[in-house]
C-alpha positions in Angstrom: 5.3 -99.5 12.2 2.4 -100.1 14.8 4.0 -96.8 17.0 4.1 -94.4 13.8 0.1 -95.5 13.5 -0.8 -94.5 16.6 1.4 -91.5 16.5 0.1 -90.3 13.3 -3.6 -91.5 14.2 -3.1 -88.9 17.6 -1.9 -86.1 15.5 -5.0 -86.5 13.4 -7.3 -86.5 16.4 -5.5 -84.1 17.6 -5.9 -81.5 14.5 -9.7 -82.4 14.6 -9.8 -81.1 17.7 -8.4 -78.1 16.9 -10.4 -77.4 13.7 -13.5 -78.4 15.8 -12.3 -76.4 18.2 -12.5 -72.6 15.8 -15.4 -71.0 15.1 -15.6 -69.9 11.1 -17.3 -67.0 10.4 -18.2 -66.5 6.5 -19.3 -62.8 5.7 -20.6 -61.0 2.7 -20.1 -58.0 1.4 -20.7 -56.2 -1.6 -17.8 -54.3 -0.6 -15.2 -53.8 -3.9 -12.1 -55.4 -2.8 -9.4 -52.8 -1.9 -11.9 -50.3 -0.6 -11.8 -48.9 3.1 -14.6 -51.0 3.9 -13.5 -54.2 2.8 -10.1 -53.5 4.6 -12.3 -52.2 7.8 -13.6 -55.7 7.9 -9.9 -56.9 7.3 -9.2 -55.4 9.9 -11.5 -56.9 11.8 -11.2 -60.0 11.3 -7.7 -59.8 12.3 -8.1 -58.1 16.1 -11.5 -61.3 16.1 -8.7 -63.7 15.8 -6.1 -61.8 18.1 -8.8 -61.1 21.0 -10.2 -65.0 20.6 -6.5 -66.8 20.7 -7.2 -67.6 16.3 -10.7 -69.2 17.7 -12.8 -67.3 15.8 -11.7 -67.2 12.1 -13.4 -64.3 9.9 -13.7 -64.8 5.9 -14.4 -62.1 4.0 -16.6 -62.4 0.7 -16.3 -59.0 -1.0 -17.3 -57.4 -4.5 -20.9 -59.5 -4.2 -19.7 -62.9 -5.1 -22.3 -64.0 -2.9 -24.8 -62.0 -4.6 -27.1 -59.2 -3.8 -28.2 -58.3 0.1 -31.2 -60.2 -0.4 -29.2 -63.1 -1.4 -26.8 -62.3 1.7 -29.8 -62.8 4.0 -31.2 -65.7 2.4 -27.9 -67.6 2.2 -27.2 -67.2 6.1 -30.6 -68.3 7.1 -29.8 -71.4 5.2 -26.5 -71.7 6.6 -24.8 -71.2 3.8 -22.4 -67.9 5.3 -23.1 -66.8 8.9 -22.4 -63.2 8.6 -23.1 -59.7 6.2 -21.9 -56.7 5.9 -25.2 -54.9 4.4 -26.7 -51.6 3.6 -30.7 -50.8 4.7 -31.3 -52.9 1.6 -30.5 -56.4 3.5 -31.3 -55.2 6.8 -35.2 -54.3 5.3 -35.2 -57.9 4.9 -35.1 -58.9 9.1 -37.0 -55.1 10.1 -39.2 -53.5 7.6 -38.7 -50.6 10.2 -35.1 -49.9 9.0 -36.8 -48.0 5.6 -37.1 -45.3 7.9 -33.8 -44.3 7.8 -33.7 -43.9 3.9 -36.5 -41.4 3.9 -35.6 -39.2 1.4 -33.8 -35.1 2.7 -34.9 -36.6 6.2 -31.6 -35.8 6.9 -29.8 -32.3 7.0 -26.2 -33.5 9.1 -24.8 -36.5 10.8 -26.2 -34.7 13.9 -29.6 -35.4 12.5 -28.2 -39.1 12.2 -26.7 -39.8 15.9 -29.8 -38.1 17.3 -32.9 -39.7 15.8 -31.3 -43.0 15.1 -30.4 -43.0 19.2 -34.1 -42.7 19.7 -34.7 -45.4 17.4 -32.0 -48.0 17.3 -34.0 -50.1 20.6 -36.6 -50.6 18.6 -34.8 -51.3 15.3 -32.6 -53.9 16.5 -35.0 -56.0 18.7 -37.1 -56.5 15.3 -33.8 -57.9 13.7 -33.0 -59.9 16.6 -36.5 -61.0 16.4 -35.9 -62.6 13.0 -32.6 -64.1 14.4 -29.7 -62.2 13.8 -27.7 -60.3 15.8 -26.4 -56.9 15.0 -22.8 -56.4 15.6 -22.7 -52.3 14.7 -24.2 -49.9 12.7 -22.2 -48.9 9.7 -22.5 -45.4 8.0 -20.8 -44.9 4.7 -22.0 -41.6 4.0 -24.5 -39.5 1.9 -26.2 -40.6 -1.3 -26.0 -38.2 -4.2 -27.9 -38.3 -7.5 -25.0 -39.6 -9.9 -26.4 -38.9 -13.6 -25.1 -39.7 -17.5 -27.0 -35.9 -18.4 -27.1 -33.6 -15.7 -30.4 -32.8 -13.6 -31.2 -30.4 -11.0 -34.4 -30.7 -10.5 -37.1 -33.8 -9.9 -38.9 -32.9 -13.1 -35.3 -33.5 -15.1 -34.9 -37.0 -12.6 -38.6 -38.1 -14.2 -37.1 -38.1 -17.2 -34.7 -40.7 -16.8 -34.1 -44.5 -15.9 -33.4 -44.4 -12.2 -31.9 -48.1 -10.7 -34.0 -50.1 -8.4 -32.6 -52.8 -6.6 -33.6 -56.3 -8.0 -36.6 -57.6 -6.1 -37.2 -54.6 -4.1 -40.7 -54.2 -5.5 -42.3 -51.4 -2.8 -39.6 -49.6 -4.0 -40.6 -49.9 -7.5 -43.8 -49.4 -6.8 -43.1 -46.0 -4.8 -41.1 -44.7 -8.0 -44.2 -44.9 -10.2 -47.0 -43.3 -8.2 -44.1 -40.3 -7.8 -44.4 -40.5 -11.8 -40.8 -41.6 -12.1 -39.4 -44.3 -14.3 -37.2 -47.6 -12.3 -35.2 -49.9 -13.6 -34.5 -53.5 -11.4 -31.3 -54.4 -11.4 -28.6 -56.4 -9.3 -25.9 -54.4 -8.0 -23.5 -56.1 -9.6 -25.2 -55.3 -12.9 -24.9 -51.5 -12.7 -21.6 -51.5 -14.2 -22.8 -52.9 -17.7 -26.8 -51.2 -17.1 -25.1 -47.6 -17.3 -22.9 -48.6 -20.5 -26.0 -50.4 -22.2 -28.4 -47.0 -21.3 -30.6 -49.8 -19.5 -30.5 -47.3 -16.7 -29.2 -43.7 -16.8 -29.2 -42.4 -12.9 -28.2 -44.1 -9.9 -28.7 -42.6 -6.2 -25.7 -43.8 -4.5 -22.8 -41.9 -2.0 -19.8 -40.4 -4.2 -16.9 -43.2 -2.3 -18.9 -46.0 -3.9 -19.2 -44.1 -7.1 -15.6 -43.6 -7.3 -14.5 -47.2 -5.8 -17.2 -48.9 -8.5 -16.1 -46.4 -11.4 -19.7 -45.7 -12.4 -19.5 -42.0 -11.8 -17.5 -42.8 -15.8 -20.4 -43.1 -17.2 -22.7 -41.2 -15.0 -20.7 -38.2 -14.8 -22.9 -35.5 -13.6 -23.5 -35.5 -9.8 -26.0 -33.2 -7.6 -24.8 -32.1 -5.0 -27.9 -32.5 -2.6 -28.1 -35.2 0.6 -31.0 -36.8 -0.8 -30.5 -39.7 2.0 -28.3 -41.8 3.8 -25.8 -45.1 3.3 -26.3 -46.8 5.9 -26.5 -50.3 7.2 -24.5 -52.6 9.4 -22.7 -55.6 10.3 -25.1 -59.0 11.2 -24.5 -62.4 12.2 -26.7 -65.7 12.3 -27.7 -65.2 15.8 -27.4 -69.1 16.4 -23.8 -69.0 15.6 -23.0 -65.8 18.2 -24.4 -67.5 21.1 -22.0 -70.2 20.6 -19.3 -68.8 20.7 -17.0 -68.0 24.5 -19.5 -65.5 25.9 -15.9 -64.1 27.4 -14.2 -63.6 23.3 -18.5 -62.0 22.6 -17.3 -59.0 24.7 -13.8 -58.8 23.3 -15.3 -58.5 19.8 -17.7 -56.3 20.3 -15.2 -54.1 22.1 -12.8 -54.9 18.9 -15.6 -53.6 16.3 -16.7 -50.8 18.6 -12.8 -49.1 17.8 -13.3 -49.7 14.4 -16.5 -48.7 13.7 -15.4 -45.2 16.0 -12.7 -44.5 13.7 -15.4 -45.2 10.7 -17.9 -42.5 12.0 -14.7 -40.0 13.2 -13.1 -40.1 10.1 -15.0 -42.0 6.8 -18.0 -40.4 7.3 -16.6 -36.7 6.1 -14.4 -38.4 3.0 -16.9 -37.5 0.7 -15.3 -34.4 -0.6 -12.1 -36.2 -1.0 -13.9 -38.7 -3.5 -15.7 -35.7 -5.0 -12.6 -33.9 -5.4 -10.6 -37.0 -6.9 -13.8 -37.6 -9.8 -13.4 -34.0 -10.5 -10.0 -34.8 -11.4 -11.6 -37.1 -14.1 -14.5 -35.2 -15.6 -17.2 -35.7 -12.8 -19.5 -32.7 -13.3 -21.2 -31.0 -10.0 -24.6 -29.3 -9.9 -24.9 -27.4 -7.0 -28.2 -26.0 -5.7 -29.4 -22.5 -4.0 -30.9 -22.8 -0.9 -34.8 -21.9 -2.9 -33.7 -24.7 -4.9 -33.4 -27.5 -2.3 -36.8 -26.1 -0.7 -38.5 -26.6 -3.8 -36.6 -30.5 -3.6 -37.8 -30.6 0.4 -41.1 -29.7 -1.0 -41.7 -31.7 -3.2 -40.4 -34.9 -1.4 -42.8 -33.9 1.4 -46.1 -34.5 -0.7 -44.9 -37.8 -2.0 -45.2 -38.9 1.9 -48.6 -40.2 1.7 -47.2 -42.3 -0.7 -44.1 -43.1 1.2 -45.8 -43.6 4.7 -47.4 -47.0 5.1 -46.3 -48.5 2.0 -43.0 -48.2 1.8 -42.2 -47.1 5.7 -44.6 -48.6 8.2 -46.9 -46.0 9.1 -45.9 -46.1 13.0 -42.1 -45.2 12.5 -42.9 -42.8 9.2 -45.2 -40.6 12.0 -42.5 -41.0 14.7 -39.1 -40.6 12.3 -41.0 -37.3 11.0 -42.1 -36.2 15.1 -38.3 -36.8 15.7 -36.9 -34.4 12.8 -39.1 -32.0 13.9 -38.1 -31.8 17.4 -34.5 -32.0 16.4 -35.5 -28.8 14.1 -37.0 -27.1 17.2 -34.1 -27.7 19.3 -32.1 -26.3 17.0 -33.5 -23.1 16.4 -33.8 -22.7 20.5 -30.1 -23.4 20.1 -29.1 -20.9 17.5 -28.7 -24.1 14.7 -26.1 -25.8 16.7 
């Protein structure tokens, strides 16, 4: 009896060890479970364990069962989850400085993308490591489109309607109503049931999410215009990263850096494949001339004194707008390519 004691007291020690011994990552996402990105991080969770010998353990909260972004970010600085998966909602939360890249028609291509967020990501990421966090990648899910339950072509129809605000992003809210416009805060999660009560009645969002959430049912007409770009990435509670094996760091890093490759080769053009597939189901597109999406480009360019210095700091509006015009430039030298 004594000799099954200690044998049974060593294989508990032992197990301790080993729990003690793995590193348990929780992250958030407001990723739909089933979608590409919650199976990207899957995915990734799966070579972490593989390139750490199962040391580092990744579990994924999808759908927003944690909550908003904002409640992401809160919930790892108490220590609540370590990790998020977040759009430039959350990541506003550690670098004001990441509003830059939601300026609205900043963008015309992904080219536009890789080559002023290259000139800014230094900058960008030493304010969120400032705050803490580390950031793992950039994530792009693609354009954001006007998805609408009457259709609208032009920013006189938008004022007309209820456009959803995330909850608590008040400079946001603000912005909306000196442009004359009429915002809604909501939660994320609570878009669903907004669009079926007519508590809102147009969401901004990119056509995959649309289709994965099903709200393009209810918001059927979309406008086929880049108005700006889904985009965010993948954090961690700094304090946690520096304890784990700097040697298993550089293996994950290198295990995202595939991923997030494949993400940018192939996700960022599957748009028109979610288009296409909401088509299929009564999804009405508005498509624009080019006069037309002047008239947008114009318009959007005299709400900047709003937008600069309230809602972007008014260093990286005047730099983010230097950069697009020097991209412009080198285009036309280059014949647009």
């Amino acid at each position: 009896m004594y000799k099954r004691l200690i044998v049974i007291t060593f294989i508990l020690m032992f197990s301790t060890q080993l729990l003690a011994k793995k590193t348990i990552i929780k992250m958030a996402t407001l990723a739909p479970e089933g979608t590409k990105w919650h199976g990207m991080l899957v995915e990734l969770g799966q070579k972490w364990s593989e390139v750490t010998n199962g040391d580092v353990v990744l579990r994924i909260y999808p759908s927003g069962v944690v909550g908003d972004e904002r409640d992401m970010i809160r919930k790892i600085r108490i220590g609540q989850i370590q990790a998020a998966a977040v759009t430039t909602e959350g990541l506003s939360e550690l670098n004001q400085d990441i509003y830059s890249l939601i300026i609205p028609l900043l963008f015309d291509d992904w080219n536009d993308v890789d080559w002023i967020r290259e000139r800014l990501e230094d900058d960008l990421i030493a304010g969120i490591e400032e705050n803490g966090f580390k950031l793992l990648t950039w994530t792009d899910v693609g354009w954001v489109k006007w998805f609408t339950k009457d259709p609208m072509k032009f920013p006189e129809d938008l004022k007309g309607m209820k456009i959803f605000n995330w909850a608590g992003e008040y400079k946001t809210l603000q912005l909306w109503k000196k442009g004359g416009f009429n915002a809604v805060q909501l939660a994320s999660i609570d878009i669903l049931s907004g669009l079926q009560t007519g508590l809102i009645n147009a969401i901004g969002t990119n056509p995959m999410v649309a289709l994965a959430s099903q709200w393009f049912g209810l918001a059927n007409n979309m406008l086929d215009m880049k108005w700006g770009l889904l985009t965010g990435g993948i954090v961690i509670d700094k304090k946690i990263w520096d304890k784990i094996d700097p040697e298993y760091q550089g293996k994950m890093l290198e295990a995202i850096a595939v991923i997030d490759k494949e993400q940018r080769e192939k996700g960022r053009y599957l748009d028109s494949e979610s288009i296409k597939v909401m088509q299929d189901y009564g999804l009405n597109v508005q498509t624009l001339t080019e006069k037309e999406l002047q008239y947008w480009k114009d318009y959007v360019e005299k709400w900047y004194p709003d937008i600069r210095g309230s809602y972007v700091p008014a260093d990286i509006f005047d730099k983010v707008i230097a950069l697009k015009k020097e991209k412009d430039l080198l285009d036309a030298k280059n014949g647009g390519n």
